[in-house]
N, C-alpha and C positions, 0 to 999 in steps of 0.2 A: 745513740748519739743524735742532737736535733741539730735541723737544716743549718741553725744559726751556728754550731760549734761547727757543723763541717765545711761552712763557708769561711770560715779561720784561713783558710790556707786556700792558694789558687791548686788549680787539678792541674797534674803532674803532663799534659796532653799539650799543655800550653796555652789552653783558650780560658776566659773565665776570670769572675774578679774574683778578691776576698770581703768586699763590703756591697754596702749598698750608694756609699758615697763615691769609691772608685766606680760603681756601673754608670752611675751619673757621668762621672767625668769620658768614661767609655764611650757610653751612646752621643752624647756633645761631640766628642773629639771625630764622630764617622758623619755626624748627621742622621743618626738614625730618628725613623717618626714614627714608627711603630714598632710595637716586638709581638712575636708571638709567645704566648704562656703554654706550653703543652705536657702533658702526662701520656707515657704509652697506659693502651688500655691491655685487656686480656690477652688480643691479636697481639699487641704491638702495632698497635695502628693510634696514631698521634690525635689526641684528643686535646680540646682547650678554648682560647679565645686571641680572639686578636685586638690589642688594643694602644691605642696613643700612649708617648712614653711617659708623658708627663701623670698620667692617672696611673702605670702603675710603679712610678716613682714614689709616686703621694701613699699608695698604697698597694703592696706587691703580691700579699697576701689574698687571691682569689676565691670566690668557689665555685661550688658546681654538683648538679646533684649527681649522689654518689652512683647511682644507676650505672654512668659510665663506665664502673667496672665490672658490670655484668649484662653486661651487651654481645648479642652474637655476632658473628663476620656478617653476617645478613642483615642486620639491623634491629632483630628480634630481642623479644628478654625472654627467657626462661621461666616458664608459669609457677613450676616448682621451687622457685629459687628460697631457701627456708629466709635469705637475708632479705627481699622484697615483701615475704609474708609478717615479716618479725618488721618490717617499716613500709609500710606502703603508702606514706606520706609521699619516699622517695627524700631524703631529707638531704640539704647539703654534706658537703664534704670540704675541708680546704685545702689548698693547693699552694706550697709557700717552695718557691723558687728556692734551686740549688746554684749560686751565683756563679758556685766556676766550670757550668757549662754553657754560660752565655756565649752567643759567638754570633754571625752575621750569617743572613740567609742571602747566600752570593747570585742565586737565578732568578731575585724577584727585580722589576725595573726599578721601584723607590727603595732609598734606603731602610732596610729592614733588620730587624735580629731576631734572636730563638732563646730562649729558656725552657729548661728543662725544669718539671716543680715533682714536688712530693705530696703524698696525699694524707692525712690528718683529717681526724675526729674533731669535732668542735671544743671537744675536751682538750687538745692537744696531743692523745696519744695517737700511733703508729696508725692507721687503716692496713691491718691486717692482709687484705685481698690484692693492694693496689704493685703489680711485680717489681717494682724497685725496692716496695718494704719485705716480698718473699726474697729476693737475692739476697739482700742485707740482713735478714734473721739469716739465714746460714751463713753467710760470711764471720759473722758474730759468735757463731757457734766455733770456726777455725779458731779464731781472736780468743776465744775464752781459755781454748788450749797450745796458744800459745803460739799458733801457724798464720802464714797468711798465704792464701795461695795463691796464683799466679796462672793468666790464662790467656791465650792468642787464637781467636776465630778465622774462619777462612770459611766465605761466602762465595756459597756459585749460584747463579743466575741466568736466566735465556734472556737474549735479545730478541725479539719477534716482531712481526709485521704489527700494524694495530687491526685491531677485532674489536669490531664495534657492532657484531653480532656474533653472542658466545655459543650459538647453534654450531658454527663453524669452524674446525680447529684449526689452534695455531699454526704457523708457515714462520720458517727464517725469513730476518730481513734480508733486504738488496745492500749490499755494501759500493763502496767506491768502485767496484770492477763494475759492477750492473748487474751482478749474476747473487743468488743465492746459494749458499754451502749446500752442497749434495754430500758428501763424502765425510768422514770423520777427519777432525784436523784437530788433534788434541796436541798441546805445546807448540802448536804452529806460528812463527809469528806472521808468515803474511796475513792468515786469517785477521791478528787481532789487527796487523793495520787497515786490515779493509775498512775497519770503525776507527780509525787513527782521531779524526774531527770530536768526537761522542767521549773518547778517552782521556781526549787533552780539557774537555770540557767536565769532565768527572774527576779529573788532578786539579784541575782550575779551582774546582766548588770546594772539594775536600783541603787543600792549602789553605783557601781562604777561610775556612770552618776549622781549622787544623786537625784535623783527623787525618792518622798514621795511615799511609799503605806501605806494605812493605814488598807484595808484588803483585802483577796482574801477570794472571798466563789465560789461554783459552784451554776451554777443556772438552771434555770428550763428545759431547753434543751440536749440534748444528749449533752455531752461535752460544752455544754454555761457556760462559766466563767464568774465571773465578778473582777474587781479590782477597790478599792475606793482611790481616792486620798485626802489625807489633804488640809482642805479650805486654803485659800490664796487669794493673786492678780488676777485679773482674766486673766490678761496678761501671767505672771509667770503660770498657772495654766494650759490655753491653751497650752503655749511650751511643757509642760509634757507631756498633751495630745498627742501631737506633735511627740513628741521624743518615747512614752509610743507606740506608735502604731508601730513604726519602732522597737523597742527594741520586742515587742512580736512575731511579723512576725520572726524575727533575731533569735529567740531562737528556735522559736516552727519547723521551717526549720533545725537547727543542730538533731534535732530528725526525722525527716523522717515525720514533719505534717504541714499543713497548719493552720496558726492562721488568721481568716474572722472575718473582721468588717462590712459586708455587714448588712442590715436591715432584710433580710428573705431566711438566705443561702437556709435553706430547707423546702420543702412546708409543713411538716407534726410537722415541729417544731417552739415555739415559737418564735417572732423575739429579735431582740437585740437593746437597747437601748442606748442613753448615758444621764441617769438625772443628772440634772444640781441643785446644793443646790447655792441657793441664800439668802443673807443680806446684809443690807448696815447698814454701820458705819458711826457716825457723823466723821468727819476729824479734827477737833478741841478735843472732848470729847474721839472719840476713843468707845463712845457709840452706840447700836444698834439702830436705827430709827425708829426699829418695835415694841420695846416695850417702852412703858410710863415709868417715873420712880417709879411708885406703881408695875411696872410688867405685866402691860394687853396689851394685842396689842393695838398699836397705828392707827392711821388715816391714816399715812403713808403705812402702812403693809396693809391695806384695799386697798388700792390704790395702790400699787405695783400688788396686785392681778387683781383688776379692769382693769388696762392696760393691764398686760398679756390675760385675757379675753378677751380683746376687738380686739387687735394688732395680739394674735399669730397666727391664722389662713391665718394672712397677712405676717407673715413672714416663714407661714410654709414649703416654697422653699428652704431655709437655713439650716430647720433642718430635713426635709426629702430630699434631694438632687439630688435623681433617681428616677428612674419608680422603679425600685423594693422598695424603701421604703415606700412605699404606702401598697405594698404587708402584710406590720406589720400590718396594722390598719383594725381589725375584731375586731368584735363584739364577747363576751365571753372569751376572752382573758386577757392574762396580758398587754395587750396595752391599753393606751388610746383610746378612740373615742372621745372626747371632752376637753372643756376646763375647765369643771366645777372642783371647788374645793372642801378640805376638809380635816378638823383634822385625820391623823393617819389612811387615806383612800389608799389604792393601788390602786384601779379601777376609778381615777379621774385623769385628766390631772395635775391640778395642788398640791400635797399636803403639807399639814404642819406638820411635824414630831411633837412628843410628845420631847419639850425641854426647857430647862431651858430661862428666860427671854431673857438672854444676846445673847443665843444660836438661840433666834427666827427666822426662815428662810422659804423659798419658795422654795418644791422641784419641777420642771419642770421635768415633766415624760414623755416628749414629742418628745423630738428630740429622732432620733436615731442613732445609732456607726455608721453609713457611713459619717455622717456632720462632715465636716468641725469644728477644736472645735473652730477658730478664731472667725465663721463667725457664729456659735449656741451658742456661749457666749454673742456676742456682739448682736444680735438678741432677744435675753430673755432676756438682760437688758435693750433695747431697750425699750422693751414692757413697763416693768416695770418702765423705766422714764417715760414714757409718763403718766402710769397711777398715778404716784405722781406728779409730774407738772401741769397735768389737773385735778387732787382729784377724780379721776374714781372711782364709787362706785361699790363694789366689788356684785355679789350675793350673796344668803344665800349659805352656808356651807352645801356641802349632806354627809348623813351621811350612805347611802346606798350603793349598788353594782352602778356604775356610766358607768358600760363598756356592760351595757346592750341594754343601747337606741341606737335609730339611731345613724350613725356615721356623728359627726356634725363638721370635720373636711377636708381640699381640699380632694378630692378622686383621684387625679391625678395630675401631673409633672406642666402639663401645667394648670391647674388651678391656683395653689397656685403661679405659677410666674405670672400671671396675675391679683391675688388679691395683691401682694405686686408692681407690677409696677404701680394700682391703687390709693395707699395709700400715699397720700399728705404728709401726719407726716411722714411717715419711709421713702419719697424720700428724706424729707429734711434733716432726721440725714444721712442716708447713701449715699447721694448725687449722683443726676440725672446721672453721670459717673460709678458708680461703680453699681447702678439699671439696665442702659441699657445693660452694659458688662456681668452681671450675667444674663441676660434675653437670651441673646444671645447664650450665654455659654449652658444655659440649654435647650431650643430652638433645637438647633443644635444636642443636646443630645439625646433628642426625637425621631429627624429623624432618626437620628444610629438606634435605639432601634425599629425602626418601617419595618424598612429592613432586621427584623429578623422574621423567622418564628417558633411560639412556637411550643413545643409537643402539647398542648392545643387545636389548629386549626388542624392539623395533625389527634390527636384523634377523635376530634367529628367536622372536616369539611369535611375531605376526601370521604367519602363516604356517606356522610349524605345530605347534601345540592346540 
């Protein structure tokens, strides 16, 4: 489907026109005098231009060279990249705005707005690589049989001191008492009043931008927050993500703190996650797929598990994304180690909430807040088509502590790109272009990270060996 049929109708969030003559009247009616045009890149790190309303009025359709999607979090490109060697022109790419995620960027001083665009071949077709086109080929593949799924993110993140030298590790912020969190204060609410000011100013942004919260608790970290957002689209649900991670940086900086979505800011503290609630809906009935209509789980729901089982470890590149996300996954923690599942279990990769028939769903406890939420969306539903297309039988249900055993999950960057460059079924949904490009990407990321010398070697090599 192109940009223009899916701007037919505004996004279900609330924000957003259906034309280009409604954005007009939009931007007039705020005073808006610039907007920004952005695509997330690989990271999920907001790439684009910023420009007067009236030029991209006249013209909305941008480019940019396509580089940007295979750019490292360091700023490097990947020497291997087969798609740099096959253009080393670097040649454009276009960029044609999705209009009903226009909405106002409420922490800049002049009136501003935001657009989200899509990425396009000069030909018109798809750019493969760019992760709103990898979400949307698997979404597509649901749509073709007939499902549409349904998915609710919950993002935690630290508050921290700012470090403006990264020699140094992170420290909790000072809150309104004057003291820093010593002690675990997880579901506490004085804790999250301590940041009461930073919270009303992250409802403020997000209202104004209309993106759903549905709740904020603190969680088991010095200052680890989390925020759950209302199920929905998983298209629609990612840009929140999207937007949600800019919008918190943006606020928790008017306060003098740094808001990290890294997987394990600090080594004595838990890491951070982003679970992912999954169901699909029949598209015709508008009914869940996971439950029969007596109310018991279905054959389907066994098999959405069974693929996640089988696939996530192959896609676990996407939703652990760095060497430090690896650093979450210990043994006796609130993280996973595996993929096993289970009713109403927190120490299982995969669980199933205690919920009503309709409500039946799969929560993935697996990825964490550094991924990408394009490409950790479209990743776990990935799994999960495969595992109803091929009727993958699910194992039995543990009903114990699950984060005891081995950890039966990649242990490292370069493992898991190398079990999903392996995997026949996820090369053919996320196609042979967008595997080698993320290979490359992560690859090159490696190297960065290896040319670094820790405290760790420092500690116990200097004088030891």
């Amino acid at each position: 489907m192109s940009a223009r049929k899916r701007n037919e109708k505004k996004s279900e969030a609330g924000r957003g026109v259906a034309s280009l003559d409604e954005a007009r009247q939009w931007l007039a009616a705020r005073g808006i005098e610039d907007i920004e045009c952005v695509v997330p890149d690989q990271a999920g790190v907001p790439r684009g231009k910023m420009m007067p309303v009236e030029k991209f009025l006249t013209g909305p359709v941008m480019a940019m060279p396509g580089s940007i999607f295979t750019q490292t979090i360091a700023g490097d490109w990947p020497a291997d990249d087969d798609r740099f060697e096959n253009d080393q022109a670097d040649r454009d790419v276009l960029l044609e705005p999705d209009l009903s995620t226009l909405c106002s960027v409420p922490w800049e001083d002049d009136p501003t707005a935001q657009i989200i665009h899509d990425a396009y071949h000069s030909d018109g077709s798809e750019l493969e690589i760019a992760p709103r086109q990898v979400l949307r080929r698997v979404l597509e593949l649901y749509e073709q049989r007939g499902w549409r799924p349904v998915v609710a993110p919950e993002i935690e993140f630290y508050l921290v001191r700012p470090n403006k030298d990264p020699d140094y590790p992170l420290e909790p912020p000072t809150g309104r008492s004057g003291r820093p969190e010593s002690a675990r204060q997880s579901y506490s609410i004085a804790a999250i009043n301590e940041f009461d000011d930073l919270f009303d100013d992250i409802y403020d942004f997000s209202e104004q931008q209309h993106l759903e919260i549905d709740t904020l608790i603190h969680e088991e970290g010095a200052a680890q927050m989390e925020i759950n957002l209302r199920h929905g689209d998983p298209l629609a649900l990612a840009d929140q993500v999207f937007m949600f991670k800019r919008t918190i940086r943006e606020a928790a900086l008017r306060h003098d703190m740094y808001a990290t979505f890294m997987a394990k800011p600090m080594s004595r503290e838990p890491g951070s996650a982003m679970h992912i609630h999954q169901s699909v809906n029949d598209i015709e009935t508008g009914a869940n797929v996971f439950s029969k209509a007596d109310g018991e789980p279905s054959t389907e729901f066994f098999s959405f598990i069974g693929g996640s089982q089988k696939y996530l470890s192959a896609v676990f590149c996407m939703l652990a994304p760095y060497v430090n996300s690896y650093r979450r996954l210990q043994r006796y923690s609130s993280a996973p180690v595996n993929v096993m599942w289970g009713y109403d279990n927190r120490t299982v990769g995969l669980r199933v909430p205690n919920a009503t028939p309709d409500a039946r769903r799969v929560e993935n406890r697996i990825p964490s807040s550094d991924a990408n939420p394009y490409l950790a969306i479209a990743a776990s539903l990935a799994c999960g088509y495969l595992g109803m297309v091929g009727q993958i039988k699910a194992s039995e249900p543990v009903s114990g502590g699950a984060n005891l055993d081995e950890i039966d999950l990649p242990r490292g960057l370069l493992e898991a790109v190398a079990l999903f460059e392996e995997c026949e079924e996820l090369v053919e949904i996320f196609g042979s272009e967008f595997v080698a490009t993320y290979r490359a990407i992560k690859q090159a990321e490696f190297e960065t990270f290896m040319q670094v010398i820790s405290a760790w070697e420092r500690e116990y090599l200097l004088l030891n060996v």
